[in-house]
N, C-alpha and C positions, 0 to 999 in steps of 0.2 A: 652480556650487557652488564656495565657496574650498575650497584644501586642508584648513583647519582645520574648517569642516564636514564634506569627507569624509572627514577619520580619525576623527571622533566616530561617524559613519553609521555609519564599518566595524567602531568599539570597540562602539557598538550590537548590532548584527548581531553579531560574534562574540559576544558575552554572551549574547545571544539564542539564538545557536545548540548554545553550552555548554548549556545549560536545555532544549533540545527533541531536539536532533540527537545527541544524546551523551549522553541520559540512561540508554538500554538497554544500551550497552556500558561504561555508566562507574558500574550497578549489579550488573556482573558478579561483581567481587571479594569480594561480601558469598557464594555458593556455587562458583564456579568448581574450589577447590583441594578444600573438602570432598568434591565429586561424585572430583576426581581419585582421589582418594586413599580414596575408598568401600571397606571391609576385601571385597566383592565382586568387585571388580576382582584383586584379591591382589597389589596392588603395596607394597613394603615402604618403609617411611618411612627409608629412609637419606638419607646426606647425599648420594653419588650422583644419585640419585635423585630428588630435591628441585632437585638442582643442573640435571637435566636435562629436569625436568615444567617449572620457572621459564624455564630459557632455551629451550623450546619455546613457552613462553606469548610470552614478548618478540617473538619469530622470528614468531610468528605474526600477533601486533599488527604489527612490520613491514611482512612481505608482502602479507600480505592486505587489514591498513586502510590502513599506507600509500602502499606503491606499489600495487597493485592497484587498491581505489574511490579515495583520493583524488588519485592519481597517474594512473591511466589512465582509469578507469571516470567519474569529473568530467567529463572534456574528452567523452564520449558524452551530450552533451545535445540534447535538441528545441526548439529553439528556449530554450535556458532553463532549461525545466523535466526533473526528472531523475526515477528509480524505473522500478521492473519495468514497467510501462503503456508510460511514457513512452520507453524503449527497447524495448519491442517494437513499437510503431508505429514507430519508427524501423529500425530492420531489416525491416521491412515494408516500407515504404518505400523501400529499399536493396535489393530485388529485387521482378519485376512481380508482380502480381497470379496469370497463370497460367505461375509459375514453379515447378517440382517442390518447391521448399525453402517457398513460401507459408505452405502448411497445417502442416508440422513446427515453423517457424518461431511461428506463430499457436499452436498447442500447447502448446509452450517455452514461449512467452511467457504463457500461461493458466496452466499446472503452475508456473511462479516465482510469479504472480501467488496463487491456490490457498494456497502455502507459506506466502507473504508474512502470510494470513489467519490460518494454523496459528501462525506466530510472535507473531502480533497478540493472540490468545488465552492465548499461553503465557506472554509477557512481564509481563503485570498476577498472574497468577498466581505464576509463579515468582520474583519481584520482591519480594510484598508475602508473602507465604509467607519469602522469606529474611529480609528485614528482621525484621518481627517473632519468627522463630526465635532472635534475641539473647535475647529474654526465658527461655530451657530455660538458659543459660548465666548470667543472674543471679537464676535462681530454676530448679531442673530440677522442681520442684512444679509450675508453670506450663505445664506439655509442651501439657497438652489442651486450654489455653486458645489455643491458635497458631491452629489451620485456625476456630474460630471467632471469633474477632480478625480474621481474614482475610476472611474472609464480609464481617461489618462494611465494614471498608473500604475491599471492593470493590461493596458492594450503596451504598454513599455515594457512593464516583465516578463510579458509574454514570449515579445520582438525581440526580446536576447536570450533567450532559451538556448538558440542554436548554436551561440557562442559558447557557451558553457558558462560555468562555474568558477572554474578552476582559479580566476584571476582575483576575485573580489571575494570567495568562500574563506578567505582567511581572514578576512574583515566580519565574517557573523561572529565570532568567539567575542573580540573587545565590546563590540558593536551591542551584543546582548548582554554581556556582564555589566556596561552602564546602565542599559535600562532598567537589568535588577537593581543595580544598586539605588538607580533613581525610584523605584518602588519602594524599595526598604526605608530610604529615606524621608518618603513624600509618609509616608505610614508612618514614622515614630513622629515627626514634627505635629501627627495628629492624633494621635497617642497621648501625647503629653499635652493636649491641648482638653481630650476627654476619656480620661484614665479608666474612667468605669468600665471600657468598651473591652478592656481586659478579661472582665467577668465572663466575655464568649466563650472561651478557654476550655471551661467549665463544660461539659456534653449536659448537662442538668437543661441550661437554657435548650439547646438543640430539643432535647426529650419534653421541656414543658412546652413548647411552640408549639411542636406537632399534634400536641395532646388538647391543646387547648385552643388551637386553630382549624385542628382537621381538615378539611374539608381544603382549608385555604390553603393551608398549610402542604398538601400536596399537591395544589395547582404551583406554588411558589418551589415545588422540586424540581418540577419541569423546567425551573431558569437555573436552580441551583447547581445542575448537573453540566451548565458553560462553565464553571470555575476547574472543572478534572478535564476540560477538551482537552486533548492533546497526547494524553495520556498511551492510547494507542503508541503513538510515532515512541516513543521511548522504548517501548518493546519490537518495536519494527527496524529502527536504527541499532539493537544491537551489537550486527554483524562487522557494522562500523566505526564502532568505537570500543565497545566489548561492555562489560556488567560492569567493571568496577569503576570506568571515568562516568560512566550514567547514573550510577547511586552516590558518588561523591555530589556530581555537577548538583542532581537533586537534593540532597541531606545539607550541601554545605552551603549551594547561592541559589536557586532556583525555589523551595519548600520556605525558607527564611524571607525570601524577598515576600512571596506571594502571602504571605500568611500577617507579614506587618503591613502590607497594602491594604490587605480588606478589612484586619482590624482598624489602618486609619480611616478608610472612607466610611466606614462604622459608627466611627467616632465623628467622623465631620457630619454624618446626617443626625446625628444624637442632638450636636452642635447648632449645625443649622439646616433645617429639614429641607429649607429651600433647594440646597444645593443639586436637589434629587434628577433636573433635570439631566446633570451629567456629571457626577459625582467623582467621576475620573479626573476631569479638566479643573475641579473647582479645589483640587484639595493642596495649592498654595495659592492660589488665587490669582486676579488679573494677569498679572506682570511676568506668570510661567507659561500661561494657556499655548502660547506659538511657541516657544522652544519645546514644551510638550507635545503639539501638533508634530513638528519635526522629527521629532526623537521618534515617536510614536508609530511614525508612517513609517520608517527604515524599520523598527520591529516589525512593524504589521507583513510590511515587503518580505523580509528577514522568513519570518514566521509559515506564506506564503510560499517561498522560496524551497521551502524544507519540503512539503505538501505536494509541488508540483513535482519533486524531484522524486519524492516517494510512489508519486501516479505512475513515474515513466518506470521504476524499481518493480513495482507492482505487474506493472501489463509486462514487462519483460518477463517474471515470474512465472503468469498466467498464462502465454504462448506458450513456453518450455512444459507446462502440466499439462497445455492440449486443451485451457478451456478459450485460449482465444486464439484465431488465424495468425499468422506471421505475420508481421509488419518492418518497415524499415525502420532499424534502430541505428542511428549514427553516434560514434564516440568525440565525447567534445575536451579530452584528456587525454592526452598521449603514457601519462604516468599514470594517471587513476583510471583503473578499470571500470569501477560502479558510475563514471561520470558519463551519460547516455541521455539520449536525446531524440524523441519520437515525436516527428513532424504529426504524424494524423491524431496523436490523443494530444501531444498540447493545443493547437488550436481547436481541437472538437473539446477540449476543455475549456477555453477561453469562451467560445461559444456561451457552454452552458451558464458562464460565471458572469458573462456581462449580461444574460436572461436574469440570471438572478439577484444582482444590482440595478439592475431596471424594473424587473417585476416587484422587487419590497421595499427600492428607497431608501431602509434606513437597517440599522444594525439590529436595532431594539424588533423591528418584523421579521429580519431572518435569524431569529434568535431561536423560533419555535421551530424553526424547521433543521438547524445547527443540532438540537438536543435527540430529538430521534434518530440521527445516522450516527451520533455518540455511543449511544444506550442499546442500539441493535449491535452494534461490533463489539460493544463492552460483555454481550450479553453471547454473543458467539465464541468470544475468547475464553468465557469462564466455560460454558460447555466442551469445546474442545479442550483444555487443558483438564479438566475431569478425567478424559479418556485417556491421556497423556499419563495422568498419575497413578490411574489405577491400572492401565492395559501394560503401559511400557515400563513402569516405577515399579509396577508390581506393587503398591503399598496397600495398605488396608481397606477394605471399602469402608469401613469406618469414617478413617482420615479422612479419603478422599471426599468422602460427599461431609463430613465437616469444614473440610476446607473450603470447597468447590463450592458448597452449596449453601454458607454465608454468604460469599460475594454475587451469588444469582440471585437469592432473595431480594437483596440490593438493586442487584441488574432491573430485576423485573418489575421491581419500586418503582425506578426512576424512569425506566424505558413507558409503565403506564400513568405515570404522569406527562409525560413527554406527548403522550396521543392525543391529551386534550388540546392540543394547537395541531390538532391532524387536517381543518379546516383553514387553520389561519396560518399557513405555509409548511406544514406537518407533514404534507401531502408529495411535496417539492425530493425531500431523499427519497422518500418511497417510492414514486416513480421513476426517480431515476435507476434507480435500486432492481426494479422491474423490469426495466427495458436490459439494462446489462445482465440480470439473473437468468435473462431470457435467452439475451444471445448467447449467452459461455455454457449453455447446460444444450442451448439447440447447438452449437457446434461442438461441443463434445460428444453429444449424442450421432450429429450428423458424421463424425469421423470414426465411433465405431461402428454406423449402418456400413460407410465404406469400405472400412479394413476387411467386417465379413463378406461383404459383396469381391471384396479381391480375393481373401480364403477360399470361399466357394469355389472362385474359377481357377485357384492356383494349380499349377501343375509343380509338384514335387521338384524340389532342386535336384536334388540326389539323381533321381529314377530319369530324371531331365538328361543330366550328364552324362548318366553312364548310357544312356541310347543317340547321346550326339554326338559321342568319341566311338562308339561303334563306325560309323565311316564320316571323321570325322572331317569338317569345312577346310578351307585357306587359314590359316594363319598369317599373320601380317604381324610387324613390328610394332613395338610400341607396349603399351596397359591399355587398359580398358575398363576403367570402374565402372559399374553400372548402380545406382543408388537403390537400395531394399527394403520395403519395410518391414516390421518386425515378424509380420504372421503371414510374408507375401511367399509367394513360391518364387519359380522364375521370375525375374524382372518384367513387364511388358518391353522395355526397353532394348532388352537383350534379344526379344521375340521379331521384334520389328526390325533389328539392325541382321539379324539373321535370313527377315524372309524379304529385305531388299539390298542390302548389300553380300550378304551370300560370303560372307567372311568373320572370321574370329580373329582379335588381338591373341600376341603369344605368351602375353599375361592377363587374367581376367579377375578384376574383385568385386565381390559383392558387397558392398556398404551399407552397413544397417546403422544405424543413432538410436542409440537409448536412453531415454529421460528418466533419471529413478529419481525418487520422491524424499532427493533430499537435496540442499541446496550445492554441494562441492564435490566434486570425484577427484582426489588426487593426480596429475598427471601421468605416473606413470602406473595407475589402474585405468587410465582411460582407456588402452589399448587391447585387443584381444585380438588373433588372427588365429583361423582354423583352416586347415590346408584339407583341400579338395580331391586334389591330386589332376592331373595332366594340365599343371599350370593355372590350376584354380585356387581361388582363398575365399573364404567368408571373413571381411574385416569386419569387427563390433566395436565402433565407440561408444564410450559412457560419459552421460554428461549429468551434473544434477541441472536445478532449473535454474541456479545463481549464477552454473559455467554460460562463460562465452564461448557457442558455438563458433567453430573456426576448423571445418575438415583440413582445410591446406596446413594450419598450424600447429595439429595434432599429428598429424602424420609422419611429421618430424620424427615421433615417439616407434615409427613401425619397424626404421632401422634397426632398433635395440632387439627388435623380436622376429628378427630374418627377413623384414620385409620393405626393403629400402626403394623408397618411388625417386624419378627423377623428371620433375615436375612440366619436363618443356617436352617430356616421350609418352606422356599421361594423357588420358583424354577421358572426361567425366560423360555418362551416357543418363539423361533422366528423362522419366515419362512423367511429363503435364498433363495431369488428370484434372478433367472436362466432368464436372459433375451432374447427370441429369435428375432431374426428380419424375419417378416413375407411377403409375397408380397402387393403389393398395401398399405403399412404401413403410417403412418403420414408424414414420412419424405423422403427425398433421400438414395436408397439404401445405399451409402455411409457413410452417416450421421450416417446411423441404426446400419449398422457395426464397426462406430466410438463408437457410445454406448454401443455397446453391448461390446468392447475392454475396455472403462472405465466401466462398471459395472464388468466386471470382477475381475477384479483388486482395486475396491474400498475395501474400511477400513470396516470391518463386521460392525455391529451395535453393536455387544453386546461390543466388544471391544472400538468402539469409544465412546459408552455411558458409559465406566468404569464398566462396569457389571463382578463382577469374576467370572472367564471361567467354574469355577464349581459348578454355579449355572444355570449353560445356556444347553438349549437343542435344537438345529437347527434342522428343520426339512424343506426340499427344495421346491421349487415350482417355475414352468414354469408360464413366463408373455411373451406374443407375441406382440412386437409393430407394 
């Protein structure tokens, strides 16, 4: 590639990443200062104070987006790809399997992950709830048309999910580089209107506020920590843009726009205090408020957009690690692979997001519950990349916990300022947070009771073979894959096609999938065949949890290693396991019966592994946990 294409790629990519990656932190400004400054709180709108809520907001864009995720948290990738998933299999990774910190570690990583969902829910809400709350400011008759305005626009983003992206995703790069620029802009014209507001600059103001409001002054962190939302997705996206269009987009339009925003809305409450009902709307006054509303809502969508895409990135993740059942994932891109689309968590999301625009009304209510699913993932990240830099880095324990362990102090700041609104919708992540921590640790639990319940009764491959070629069945034409798990013996499948059809294919493969705990397996490491002998093979694919599982399209790869299928003489053999819950089981009855409700209802195999439905033959089989 010439240079002058790769600075095009990289102008690309960052544009691209202003539009996705920074649309949730860079639609904070439209409630961030209103939540601050809620007459609840009983913080007094002086110019002190103003001087030291703005230079806390700056300090905190700083530390936390950019020395912390772009500076530290970047450089913790998997192979590539970044997000809570993707650094917890890496800190997994970075200590054995039966090491005391494993299961802590695995926890952590599932309570960010959990959070991550809470934020994903809150963000299309308290996003398109802000935006359109311009309209109370150029019409206050319009108040009760907002939460149903809101409905709308998120019962229509929802409704084209299925279509994808792909068509109008080249529209978030322009689309969000005007809204910065219209931040940057609406902030100097107020700037220059109250100059003083520059002094925020200063960390002095930040440090004399806290010190001389105490008390108030950490009930107002808990709002102050909506100005860094977002911040996650930057580290989550990435795989999809890569490190260096994510720290340009941030250092050069994203960090500049937001930081002359809030010094101007700073300056305009210096100015005129009044404006405080919605300080976003009022900072050119009358005559922009509805091209503002406009503009605002397509960010807020924008912002959304990214969030919803990131849910369906996420749960695809989390199936592939075994902490969630299979579901149907449909691709809505024929070029882009990562463009997927999951009927039962979009709308089990829309769900939760129009309870949650119904339950609080207003942006400024789901403010308190926004900051807690921030500050617990923020707070998961810095401990797993701890273990990142000391286990895998090999660096100093020194370093480590100097670096690692500024930004938890931090964490753990702001995450218990955050609990003081655990009452006034604080409540709202954590539960959700609950219910999901609950299913992905009971179905991962519930799927190693199973495996060893299959162990148990396995009978040996090996010792299997060599006593069934002793006087050996029929052979018939054809293959005969029979599907394996990793610790299974014989297949059931192969058991039951033996003791009713009373015949062997005159090729037979054992199909095992392996998920390793990173996001990508090169293609032609996917492969591995290990010969049996009298026409048997053990085939192992490897997938990480980023690959698209596709048997029929990796197999392609088996020619190269002596093992060529010809798709229309193939026939797939799987056993649908029936899972009962037994007494004295592994788990709490409850739990069993949670399991036994997701195995039911999980994504077959043959279908989540792309298998065409007419070369598949199920045959059932009882597992009791």
């Amino acid at each position: 590639m010439t240079s002058e294409n790769k600075k095009s790629s990289i102008a690309a990519l960052t544009l691209s990443a202003v539009g996705i990656v920074y649309g949730d932190i860079g639609t904070s400004p439209l409630y961030t200062l209103r939540a601050i400054f809620d007459p609840e709180h009983g913080l007094a709108l002086t110019t002190p104070n103003i001087l030291g809520i703005i230079s806390l907001i700056f300090w905190s864009l700083t530390i936390i987006v950019s020395l912390k995720y772009v500076t530290l948290v970047l450089r913790a990738d998997n192979r590539g790809e970044g997000g809570i998933m993707a650094l917890m299999a890496l800190a997994l990774n970075s200590v054995t399997r039966h090491s005391r910190w494993h299961f802590p570690l695995l926890v952590i990583g599932v309570l960010g992950a959990t959070m991550f969902y809470g934020d994903s829910v809150i963000t299309p809400a308290i996003s398109v709830l802000g935006a359109i709350e311009g309209l109370e400011v150029a019409a206050p008759g319009m108040a009760h048309y907002v939460v149903p305005l809101t409905i709308v626009v998120l019962v229509a983003l929802y409704s084209v999910q299925r279509h994808g992206t792909a068509g109008i995703g080249r529209f978030f790069g322009p689309i969000m580089l005007v809204w910065f620029v219209s931040l940057a802009a609406m902030g100097i014209v107020n700037i220059i209107e109250s100059p003083v507001i520059l002094n925020a600059l200063n960390p002095y103001h930040a440090l004399r506020f806290m010190l001389e409001n105490k008390f108030l002054a950490f009930v107002a962190l808990g709002a102050v920590v909506l100005a860094v939302t977002g911040a996650e997705a930057l580290y989550a996206d990435m795989g999809h843009f890569g490190k260096r269009p994510i720290r340009l987009a941030w250092f050069m339009i994203a960090f500049p726009a937001l930081t002359l925003n809030y010094l101007g809305q700073g300056g305009l409450l210096i100015a005129d205090p009044t404006a405080i009902d919605n300080p976003f709307f009022h900072q050119l006054g009358t005559w922009s408020v509805i091209p503002l509303v406009i503009l605002s809502t397509m960010a807020a969508v924008i912002a959304s957009q990214a969030t919803i895409s990131g849910t369906y990135s996420m749960t695809k993740q989390a199936i592939a690690l075994g902490l969630l059942p299979r579901m149907r994932i449909l691709h809505t891109s024929e070029s882009q692979i990562g463009q997927i689309y999951i009927p039962a968590v979009n709308w089990l999301q829309l769900i939760v997001v129009l309870i949650a625009v119904i339950g609080f009304g207003s942006s400024e209510e789901l403010a308190g519950a926004y900051g807690i699913a921030v500050t617990a993932t923020m707070m998961a990240t810095t401990i797993l990349t701890f273990f990142v830099t000391r286990y895998r880095w090999k660096l100093p324990l020194v370093l480590c916990i100097g670096a690692t362990g500024f930004f938890l102090v931090i964490d753990i700041m702001l995450f218990a300022s955050t609990t003081l609104k655990l009452f006034h919708g604080g409540f709202f992540p954590l539960l959700l947070g609950a219910v999901l921590l609950t299913g992905m640790l009971t179905w991962k639990r519930g799927r190693e009771l199973v495996f060893q319940n299959l162990e148990k009764h396995a009978i040996p491959l090996d010792a299997f073979l060599q006593s069934l070629f002793v006087g050996p069945p029929t052979r018939v034409h054809g293959t005969a894959i029979f599907l394996r798990g990793e610790t299974d013996g014989v297949p059931h499948a192969l058991l039951h096609n033996l003791l009713h059809n009373k015949v062997l294919h005159e090729r037979v493969v054992f199909l095992t999938v392996h998920i390793r705990e990173e996001p990508w397996v090169l293609p032609e490491e996917q492969v591995q065949v290990v010969e049996l002998g009298h026409n048997c093979f053990q085939l192992n694919i490897h997938y990480g949890f980023k690959d698209e599982p596709d048997i029929p399209g990796v197999m392609s790869y088996c020619a190269n290693v002596g093992l060529p299928f010809e798709m229309m003489e193939t026939s797939f053999f799987i056993a649908r396991q029936t899972v009962i819950s037994a007494p004295g089981g592994g788990m709490a009855p409850w739990r069993e019966q949670l399991f036994v409700i997701m195995s039911r209802n999980a994504r077959g195999a043959a279908d989540y592994y792309q298998i065409p439905s007419n070369r598949v033959i199920e045959l059932g089989t009882q597992v009791e946990i």
